[in-house]
PDB file of N, CA, C and O in Angstrom, chain B, residues numbered from 101:
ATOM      1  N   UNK B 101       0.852  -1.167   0.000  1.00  0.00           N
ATOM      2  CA  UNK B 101       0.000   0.000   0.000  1.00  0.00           C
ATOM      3  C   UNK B 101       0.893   1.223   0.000  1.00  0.00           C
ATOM      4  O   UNK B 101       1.727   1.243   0.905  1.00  0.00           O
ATOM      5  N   UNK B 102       0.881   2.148  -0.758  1.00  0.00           N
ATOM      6  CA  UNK B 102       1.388   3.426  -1.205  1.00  0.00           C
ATOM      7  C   UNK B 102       0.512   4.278  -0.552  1.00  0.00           C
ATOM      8  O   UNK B 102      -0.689   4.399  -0.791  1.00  0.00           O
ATOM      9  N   UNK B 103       1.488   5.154   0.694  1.00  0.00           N
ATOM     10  CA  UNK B 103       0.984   6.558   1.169  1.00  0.00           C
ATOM     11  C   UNK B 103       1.430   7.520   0.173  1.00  0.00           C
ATOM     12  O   UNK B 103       2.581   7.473  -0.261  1.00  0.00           O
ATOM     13  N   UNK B 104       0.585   8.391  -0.215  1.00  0.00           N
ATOM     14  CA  UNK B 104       1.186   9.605  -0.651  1.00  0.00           C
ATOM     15  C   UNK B 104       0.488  11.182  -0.109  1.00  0.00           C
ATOM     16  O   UNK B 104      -0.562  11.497   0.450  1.00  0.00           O
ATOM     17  N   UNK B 105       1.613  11.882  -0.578  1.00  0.00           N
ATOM     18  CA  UNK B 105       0.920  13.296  -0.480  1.00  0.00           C
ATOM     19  C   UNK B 105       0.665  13.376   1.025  1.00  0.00           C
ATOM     20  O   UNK B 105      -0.482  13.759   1.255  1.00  0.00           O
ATOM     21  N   UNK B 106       1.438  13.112   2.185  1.00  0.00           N
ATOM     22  CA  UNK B 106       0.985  13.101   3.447  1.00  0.00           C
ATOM     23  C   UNK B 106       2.246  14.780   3.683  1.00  0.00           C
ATOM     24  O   UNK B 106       3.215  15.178   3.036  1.00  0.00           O
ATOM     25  N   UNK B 107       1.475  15.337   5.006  1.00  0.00           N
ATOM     26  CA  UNK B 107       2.020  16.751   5.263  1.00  0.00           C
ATOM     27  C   UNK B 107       1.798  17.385   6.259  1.00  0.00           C
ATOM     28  O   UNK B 107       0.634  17.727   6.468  1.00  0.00           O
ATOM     29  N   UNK B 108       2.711  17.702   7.079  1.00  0.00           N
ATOM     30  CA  UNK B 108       2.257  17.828   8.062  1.00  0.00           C
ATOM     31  C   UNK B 108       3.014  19.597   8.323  1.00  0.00           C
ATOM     32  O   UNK B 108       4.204  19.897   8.227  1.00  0.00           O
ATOM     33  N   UNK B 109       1.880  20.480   8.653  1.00  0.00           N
ATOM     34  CA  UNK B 109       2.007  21.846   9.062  1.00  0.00           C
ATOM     35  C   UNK B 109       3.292  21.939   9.829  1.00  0.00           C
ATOM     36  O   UNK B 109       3.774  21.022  10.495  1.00  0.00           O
ATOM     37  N   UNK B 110       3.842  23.242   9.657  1.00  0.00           N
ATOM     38  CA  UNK B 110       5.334  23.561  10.364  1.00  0.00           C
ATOM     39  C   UNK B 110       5.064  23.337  11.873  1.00  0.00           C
ATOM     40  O   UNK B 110       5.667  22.663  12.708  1.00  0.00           O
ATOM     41  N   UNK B 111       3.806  24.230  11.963  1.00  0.00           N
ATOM     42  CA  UNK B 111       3.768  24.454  13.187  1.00  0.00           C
ATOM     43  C   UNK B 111       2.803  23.180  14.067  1.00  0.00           C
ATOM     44  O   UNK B 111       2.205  23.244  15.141  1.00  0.00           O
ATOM     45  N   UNK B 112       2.903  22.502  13.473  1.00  0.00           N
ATOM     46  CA  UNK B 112       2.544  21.041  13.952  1.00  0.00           C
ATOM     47  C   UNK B 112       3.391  20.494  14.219  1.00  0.00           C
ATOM     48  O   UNK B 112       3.051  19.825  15.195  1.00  0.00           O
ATOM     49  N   UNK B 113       4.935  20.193  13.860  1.00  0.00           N
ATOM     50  CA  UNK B 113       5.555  19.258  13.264  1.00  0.00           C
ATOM     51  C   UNK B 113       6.442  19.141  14.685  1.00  0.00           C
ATOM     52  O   UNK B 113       6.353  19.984  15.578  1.00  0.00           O
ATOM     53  N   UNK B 114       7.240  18.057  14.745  1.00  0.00           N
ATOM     54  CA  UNK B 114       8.164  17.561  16.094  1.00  0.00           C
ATOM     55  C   UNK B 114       6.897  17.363  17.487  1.00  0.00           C
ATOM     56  O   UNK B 114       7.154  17.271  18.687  1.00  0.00           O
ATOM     57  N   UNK B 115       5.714  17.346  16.914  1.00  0.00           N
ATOM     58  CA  UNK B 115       4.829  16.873  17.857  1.00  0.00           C
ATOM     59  C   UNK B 115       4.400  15.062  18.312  1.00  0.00           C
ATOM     60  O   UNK B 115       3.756  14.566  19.237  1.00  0.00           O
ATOM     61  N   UNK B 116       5.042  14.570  17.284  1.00  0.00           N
ATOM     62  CA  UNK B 116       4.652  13.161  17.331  1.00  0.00           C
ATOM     63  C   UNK B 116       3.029  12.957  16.384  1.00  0.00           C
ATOM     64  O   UNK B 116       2.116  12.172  16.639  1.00  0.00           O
ATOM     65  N   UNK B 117       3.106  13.766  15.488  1.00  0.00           N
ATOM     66  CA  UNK B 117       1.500  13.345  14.417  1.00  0.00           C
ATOM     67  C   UNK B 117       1.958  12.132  13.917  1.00  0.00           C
ATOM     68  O   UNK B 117       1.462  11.149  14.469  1.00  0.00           O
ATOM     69  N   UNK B 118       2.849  11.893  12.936  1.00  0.00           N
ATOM     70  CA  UNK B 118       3.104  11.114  12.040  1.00  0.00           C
ATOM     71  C   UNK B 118       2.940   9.758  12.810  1.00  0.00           C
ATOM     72  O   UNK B 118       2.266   8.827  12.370  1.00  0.00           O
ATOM     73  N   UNK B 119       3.741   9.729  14.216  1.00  0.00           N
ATOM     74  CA  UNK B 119       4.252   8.403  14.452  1.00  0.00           C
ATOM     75  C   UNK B 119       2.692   8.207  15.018  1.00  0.00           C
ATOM     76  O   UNK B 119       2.548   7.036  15.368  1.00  0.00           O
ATOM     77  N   UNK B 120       1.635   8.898  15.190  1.00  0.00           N
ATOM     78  CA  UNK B 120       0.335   8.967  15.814  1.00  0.00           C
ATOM     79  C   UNK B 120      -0.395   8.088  14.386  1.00  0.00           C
ATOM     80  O   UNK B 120      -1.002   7.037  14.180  1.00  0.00           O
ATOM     81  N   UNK B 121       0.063   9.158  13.687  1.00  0.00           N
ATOM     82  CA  UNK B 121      -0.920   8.721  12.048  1.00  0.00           C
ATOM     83  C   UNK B 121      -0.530   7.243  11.505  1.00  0.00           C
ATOM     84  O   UNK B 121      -1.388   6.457  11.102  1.00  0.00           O
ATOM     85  N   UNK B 122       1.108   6.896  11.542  1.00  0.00           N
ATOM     86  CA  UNK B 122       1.366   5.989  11.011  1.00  0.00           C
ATOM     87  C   UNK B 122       1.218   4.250  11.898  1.00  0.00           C
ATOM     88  O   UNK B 122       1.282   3.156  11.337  1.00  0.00           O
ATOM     89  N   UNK B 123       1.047   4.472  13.147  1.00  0.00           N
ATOM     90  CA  UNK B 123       0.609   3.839  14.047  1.00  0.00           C
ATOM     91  C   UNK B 123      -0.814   3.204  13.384  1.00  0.00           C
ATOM     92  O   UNK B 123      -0.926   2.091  12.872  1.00  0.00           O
ATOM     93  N   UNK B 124      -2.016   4.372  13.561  1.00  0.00           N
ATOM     94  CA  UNK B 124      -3.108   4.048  13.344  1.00  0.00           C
ATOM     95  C   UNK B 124      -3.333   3.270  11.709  1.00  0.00           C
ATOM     96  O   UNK B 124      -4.224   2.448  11.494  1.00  0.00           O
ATOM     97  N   UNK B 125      -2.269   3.761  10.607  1.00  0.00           N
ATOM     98  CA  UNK B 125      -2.210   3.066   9.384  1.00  0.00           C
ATOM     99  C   UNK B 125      -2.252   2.176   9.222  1.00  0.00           C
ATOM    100  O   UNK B 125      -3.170   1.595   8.645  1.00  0.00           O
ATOM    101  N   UNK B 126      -0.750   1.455   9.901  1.00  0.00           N
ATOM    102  CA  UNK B 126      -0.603   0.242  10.347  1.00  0.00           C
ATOM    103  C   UNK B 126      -1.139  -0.648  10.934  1.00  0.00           C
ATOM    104  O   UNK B 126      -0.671  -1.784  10.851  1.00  0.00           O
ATOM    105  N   UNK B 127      -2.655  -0.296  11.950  1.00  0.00           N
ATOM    106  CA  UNK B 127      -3.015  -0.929  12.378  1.00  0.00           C
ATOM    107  C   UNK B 127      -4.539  -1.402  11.879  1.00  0.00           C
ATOM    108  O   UNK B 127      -5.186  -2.372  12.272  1.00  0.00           O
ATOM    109  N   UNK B 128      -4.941  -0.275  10.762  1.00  0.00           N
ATOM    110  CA  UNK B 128      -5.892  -0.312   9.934  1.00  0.00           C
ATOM    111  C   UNK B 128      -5.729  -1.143   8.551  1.00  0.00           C
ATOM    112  O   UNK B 128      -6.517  -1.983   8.116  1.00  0.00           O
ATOM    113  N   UNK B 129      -4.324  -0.634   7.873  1.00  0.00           N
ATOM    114  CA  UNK B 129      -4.292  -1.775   7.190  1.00  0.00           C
ATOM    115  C   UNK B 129      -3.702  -3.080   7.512  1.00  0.00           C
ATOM    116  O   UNK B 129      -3.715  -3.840   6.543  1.00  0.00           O
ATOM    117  N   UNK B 130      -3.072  -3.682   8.827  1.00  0.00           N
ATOM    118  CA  UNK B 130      -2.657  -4.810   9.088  1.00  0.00           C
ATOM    119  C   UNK B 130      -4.147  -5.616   9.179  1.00  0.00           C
ATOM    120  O   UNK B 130      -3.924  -6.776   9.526  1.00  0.00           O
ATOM    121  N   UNK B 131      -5.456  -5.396   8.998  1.00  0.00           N
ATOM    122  CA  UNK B 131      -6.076  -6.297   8.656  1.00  0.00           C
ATOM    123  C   UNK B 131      -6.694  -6.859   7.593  1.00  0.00           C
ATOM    124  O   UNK B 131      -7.717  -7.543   7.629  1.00  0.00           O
ATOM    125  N   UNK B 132      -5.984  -6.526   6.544  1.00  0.00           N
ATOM    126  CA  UNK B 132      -6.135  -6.978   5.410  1.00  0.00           C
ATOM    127  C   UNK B 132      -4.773  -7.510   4.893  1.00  0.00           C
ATOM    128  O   UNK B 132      -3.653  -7.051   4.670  1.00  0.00           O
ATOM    129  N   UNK B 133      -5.638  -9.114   4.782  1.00  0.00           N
ATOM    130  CA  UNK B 133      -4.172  -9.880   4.426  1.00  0.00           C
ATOM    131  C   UNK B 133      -3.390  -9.976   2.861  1.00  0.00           C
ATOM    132  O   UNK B 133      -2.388 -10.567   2.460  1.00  0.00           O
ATOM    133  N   UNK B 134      -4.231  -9.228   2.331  1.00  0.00           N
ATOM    134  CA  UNK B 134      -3.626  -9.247   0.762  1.00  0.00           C
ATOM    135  C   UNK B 134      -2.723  -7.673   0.910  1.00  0.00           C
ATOM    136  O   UNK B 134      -2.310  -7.395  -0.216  1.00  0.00           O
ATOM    137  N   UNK B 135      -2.355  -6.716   1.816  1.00  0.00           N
ATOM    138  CA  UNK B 135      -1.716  -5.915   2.396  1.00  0.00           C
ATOM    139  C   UNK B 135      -0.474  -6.409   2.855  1.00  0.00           C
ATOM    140  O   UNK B 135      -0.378  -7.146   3.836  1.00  0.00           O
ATOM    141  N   UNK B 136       0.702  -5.929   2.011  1.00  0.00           N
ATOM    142  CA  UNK B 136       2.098  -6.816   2.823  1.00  0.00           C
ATOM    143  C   UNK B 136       2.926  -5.766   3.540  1.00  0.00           C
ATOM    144  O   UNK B 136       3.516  -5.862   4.616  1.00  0.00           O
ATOM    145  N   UNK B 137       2.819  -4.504   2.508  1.00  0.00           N
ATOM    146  CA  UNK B 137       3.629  -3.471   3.462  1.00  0.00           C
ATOM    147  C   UNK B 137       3.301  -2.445   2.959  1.00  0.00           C
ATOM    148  O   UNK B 137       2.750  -2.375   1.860  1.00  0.00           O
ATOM    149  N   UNK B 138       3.723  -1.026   4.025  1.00  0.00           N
ATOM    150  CA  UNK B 138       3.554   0.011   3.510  1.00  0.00           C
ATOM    151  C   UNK B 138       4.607   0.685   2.447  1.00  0.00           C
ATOM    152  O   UNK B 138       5.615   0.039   2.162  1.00  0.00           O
ATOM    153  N   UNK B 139       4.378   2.034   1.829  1.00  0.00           N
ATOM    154  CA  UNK B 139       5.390   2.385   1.099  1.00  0.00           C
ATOM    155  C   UNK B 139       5.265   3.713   1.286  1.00  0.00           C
ATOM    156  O   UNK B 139       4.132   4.113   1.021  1.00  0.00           O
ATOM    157  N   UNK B 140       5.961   4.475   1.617  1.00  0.00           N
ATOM    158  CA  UNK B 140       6.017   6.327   1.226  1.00  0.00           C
ATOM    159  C   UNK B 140       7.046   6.794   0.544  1.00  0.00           C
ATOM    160  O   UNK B 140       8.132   6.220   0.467  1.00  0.00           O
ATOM    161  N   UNK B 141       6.723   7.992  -0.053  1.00  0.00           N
ATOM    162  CA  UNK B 141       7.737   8.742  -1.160  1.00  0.00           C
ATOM    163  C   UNK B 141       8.128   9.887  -0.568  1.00  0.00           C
ATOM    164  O   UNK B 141       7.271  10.686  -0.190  1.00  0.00           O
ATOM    165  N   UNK B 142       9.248  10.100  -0.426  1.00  0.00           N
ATOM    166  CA  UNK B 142       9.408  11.272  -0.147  1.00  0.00           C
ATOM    167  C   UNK B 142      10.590  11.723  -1.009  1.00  0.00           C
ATOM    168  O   UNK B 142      11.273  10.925  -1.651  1.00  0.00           O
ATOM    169  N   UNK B 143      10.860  13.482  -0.984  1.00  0.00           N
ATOM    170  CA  UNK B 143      11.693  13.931  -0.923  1.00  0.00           C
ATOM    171  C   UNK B 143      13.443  13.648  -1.261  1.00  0.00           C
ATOM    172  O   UNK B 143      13.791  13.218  -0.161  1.00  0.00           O
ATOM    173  N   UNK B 144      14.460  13.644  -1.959  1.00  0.00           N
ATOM    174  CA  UNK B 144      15.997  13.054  -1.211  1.00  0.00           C
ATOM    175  C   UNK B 144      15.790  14.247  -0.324  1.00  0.00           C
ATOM    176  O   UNK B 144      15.484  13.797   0.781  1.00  0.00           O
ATOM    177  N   UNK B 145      15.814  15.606  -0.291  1.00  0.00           N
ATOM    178  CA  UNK B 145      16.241  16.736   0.639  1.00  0.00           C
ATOM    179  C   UNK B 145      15.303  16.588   1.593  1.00  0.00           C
ATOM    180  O   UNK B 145      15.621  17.224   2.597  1.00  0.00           O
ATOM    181  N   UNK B 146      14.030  15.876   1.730  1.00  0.00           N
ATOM    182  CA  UNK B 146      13.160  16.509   3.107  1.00  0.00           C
ATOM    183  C   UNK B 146      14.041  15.456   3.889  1.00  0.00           C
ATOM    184  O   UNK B 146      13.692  14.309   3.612  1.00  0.00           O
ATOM    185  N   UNK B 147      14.833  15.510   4.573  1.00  0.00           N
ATOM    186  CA  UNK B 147      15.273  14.995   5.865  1.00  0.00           C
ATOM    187  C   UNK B 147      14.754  14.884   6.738  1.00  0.00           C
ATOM    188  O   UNK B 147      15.076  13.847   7.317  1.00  0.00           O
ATOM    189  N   UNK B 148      13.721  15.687   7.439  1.00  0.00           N
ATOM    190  CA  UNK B 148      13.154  16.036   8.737  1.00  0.00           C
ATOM    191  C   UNK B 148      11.996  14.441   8.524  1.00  0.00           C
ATOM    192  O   UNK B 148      11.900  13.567   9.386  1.00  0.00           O
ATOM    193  N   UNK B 149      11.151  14.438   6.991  1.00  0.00           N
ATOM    194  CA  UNK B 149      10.468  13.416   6.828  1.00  0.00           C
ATOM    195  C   UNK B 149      11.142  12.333   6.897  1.00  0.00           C
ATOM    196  O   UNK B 149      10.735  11.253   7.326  1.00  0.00           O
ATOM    197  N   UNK B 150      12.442  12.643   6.379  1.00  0.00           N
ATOM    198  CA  UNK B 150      13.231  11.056   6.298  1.00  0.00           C
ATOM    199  C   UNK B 150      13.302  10.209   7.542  1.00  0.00           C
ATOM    200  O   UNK B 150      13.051   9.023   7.756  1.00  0.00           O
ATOM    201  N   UNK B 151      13.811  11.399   8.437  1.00  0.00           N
ATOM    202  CA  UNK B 151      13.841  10.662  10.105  1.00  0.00           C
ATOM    203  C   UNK B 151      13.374  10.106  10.170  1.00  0.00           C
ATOM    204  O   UNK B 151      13.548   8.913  10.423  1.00  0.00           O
ATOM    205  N   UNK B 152      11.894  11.110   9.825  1.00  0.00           N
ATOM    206  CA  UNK B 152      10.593  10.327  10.731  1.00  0.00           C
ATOM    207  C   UNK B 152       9.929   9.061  10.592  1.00  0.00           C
ATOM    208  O   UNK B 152       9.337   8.472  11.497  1.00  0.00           O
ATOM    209  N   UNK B 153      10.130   8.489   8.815  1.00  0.00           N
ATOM    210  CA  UNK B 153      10.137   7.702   8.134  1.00  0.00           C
ATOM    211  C   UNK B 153      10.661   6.612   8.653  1.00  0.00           C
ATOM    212  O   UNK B 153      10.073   5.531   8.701  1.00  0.00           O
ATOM    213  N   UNK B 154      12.301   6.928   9.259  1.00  0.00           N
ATOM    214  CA  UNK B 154      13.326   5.914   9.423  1.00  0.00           C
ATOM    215  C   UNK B 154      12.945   5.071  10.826  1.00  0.00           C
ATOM    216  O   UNK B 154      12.937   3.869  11.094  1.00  0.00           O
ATOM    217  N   UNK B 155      12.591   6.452  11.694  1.00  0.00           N
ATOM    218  CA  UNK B 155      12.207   6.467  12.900  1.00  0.00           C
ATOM    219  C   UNK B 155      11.231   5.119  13.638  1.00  0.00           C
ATOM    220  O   UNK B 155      11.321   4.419  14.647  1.00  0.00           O
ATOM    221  N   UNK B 156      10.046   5.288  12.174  1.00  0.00           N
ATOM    222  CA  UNK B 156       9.281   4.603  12.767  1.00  0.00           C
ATOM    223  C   UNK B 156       9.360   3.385  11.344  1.00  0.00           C
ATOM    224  O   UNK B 156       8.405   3.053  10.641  1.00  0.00           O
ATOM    225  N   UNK B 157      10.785   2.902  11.232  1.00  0.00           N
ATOM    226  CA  UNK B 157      10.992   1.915  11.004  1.00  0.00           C
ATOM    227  C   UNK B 157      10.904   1.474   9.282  1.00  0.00           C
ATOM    228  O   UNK B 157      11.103   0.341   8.844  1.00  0.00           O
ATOM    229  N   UNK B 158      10.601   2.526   8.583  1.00  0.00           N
ATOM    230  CA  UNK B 158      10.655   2.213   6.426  1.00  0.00           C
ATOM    231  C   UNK B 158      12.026   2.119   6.425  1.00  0.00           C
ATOM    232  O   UNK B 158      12.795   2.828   7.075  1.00  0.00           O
ATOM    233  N   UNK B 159      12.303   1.247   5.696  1.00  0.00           N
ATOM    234  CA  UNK B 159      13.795   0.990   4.994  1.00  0.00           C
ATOM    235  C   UNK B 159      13.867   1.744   3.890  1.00  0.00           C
ATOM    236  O   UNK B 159      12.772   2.156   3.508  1.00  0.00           O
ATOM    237  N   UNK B 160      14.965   2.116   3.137  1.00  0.00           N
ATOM    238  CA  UNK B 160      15.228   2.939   1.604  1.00  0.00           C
ATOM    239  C   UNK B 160      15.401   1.436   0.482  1.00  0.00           C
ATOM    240  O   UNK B 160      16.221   0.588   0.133  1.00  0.00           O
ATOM    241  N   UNK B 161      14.051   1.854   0.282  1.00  0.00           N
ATOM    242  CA  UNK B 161      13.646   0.286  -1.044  1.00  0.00           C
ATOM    243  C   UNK B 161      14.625   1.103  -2.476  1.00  0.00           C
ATOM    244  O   UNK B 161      15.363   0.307  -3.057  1.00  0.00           O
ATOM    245  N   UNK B 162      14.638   2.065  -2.831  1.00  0.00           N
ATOM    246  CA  UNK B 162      14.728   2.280  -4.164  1.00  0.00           C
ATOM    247  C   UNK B 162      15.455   3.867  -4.339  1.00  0.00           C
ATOM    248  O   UNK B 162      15.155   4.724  -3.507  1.00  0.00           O
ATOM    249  N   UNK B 163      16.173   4.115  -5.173  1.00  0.00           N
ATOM    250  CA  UNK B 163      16.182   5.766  -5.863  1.00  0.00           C
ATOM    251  C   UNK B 163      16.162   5.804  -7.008  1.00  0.00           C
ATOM    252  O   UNK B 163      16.773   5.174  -7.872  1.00  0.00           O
ATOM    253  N   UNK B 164      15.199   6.816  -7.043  1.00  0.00           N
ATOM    254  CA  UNK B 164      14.998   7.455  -8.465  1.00  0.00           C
ATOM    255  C   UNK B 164      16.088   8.606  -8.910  1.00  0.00           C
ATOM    256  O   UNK B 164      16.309   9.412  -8.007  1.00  0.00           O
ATOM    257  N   UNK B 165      16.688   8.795  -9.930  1.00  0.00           N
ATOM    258  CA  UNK B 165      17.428  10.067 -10.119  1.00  0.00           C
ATOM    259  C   UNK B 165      16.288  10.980 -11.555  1.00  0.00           C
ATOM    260  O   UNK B 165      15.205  10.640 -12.031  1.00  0.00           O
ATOM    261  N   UNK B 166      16.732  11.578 -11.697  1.00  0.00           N
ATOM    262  CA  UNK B 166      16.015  12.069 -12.462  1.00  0.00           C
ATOM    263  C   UNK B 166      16.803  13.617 -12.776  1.00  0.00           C
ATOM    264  O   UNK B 166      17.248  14.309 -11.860  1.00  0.00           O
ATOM    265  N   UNK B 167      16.877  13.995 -14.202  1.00  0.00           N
ATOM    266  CA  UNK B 167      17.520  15.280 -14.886  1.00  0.00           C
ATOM    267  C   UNK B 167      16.394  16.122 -15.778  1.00  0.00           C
ATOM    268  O   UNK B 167      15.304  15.635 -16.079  1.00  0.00           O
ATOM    269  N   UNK B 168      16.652  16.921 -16.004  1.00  0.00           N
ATOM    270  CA  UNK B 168      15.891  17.980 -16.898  1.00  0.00           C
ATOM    271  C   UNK B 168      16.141  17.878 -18.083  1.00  0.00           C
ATOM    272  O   UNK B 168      17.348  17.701 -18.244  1.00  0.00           O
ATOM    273  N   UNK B 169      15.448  17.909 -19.228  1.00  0.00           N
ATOM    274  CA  UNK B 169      15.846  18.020 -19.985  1.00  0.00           C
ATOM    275  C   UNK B 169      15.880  19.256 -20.776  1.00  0.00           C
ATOM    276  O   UNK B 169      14.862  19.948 -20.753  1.00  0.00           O
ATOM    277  N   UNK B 170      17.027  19.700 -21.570  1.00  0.00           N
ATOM    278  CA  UNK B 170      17.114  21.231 -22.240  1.00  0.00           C
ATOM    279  C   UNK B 170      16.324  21.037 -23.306  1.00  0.00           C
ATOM    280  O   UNK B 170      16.185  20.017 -23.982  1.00  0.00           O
ATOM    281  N   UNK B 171      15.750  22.227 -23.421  1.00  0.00           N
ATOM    282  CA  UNK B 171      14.741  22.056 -24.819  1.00  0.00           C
ATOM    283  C   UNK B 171      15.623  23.116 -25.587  1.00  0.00           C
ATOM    284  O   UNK B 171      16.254  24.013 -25.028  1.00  0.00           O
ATOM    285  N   UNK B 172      15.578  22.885 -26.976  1.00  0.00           N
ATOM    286  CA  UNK B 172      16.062  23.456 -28.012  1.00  0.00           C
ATOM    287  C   UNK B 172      15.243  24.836 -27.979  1.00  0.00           C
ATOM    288  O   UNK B 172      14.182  24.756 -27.360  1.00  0.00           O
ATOM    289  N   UNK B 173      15.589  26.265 -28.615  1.00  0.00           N
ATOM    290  CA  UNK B 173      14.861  27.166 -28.230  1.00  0.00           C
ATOM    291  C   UNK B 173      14.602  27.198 -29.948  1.00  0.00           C
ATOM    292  O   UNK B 173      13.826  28.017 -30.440  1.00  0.00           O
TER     293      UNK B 173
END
C-alpha cells in the first residue's frame, strides 16, 4: 500500500502526528491480508520526513534520479 501526499504543518511538526498517524495506518491496514507493506515517497532533501520515516521503522527500497531536460529554443 502506497501513502502519498501526506504533510504535516510547520507548526505542527516535532509533535509526534506522524508516528500517531502511522501507528493508526498500520493498524488499519494490518487487517487486510492481501496488504504486505507500507510504502512512502518522499523527498531526497526533506530529511526532517526522512527521520521520521526511518524512525518509525521504512527501509530505503529504491532511488529514483532524475535530470531535466534542455529544450532546443
Amino acid at each position: 500500500m502506497d501513502i502519498s501526499l501526506t504533510y504535516i504543518k510547520p507548526e505542527f511538526r516535532n509533535k509526534g502526528l506522524f508516528k500517531k498517524l502511522n501507528v493508526r495506518a498500520e493498524k488499519y491496514f494490518g487487517q487486510f491480508r492481501d496488504i504486505k507493506f507500507l510504502r512512502i515517497c518522499v523527498l531526497a532533501e526533506n530529511n526532517m520526513a526522512l527521520n521520521a520515516y526511518k524512525n518509525a521503522g521504512y527501509k530505503e527500497e529504491e532511488i529514483i534520479l532524475r535530470k531535466i531536460v534542455k529544450r532546443k529554443k
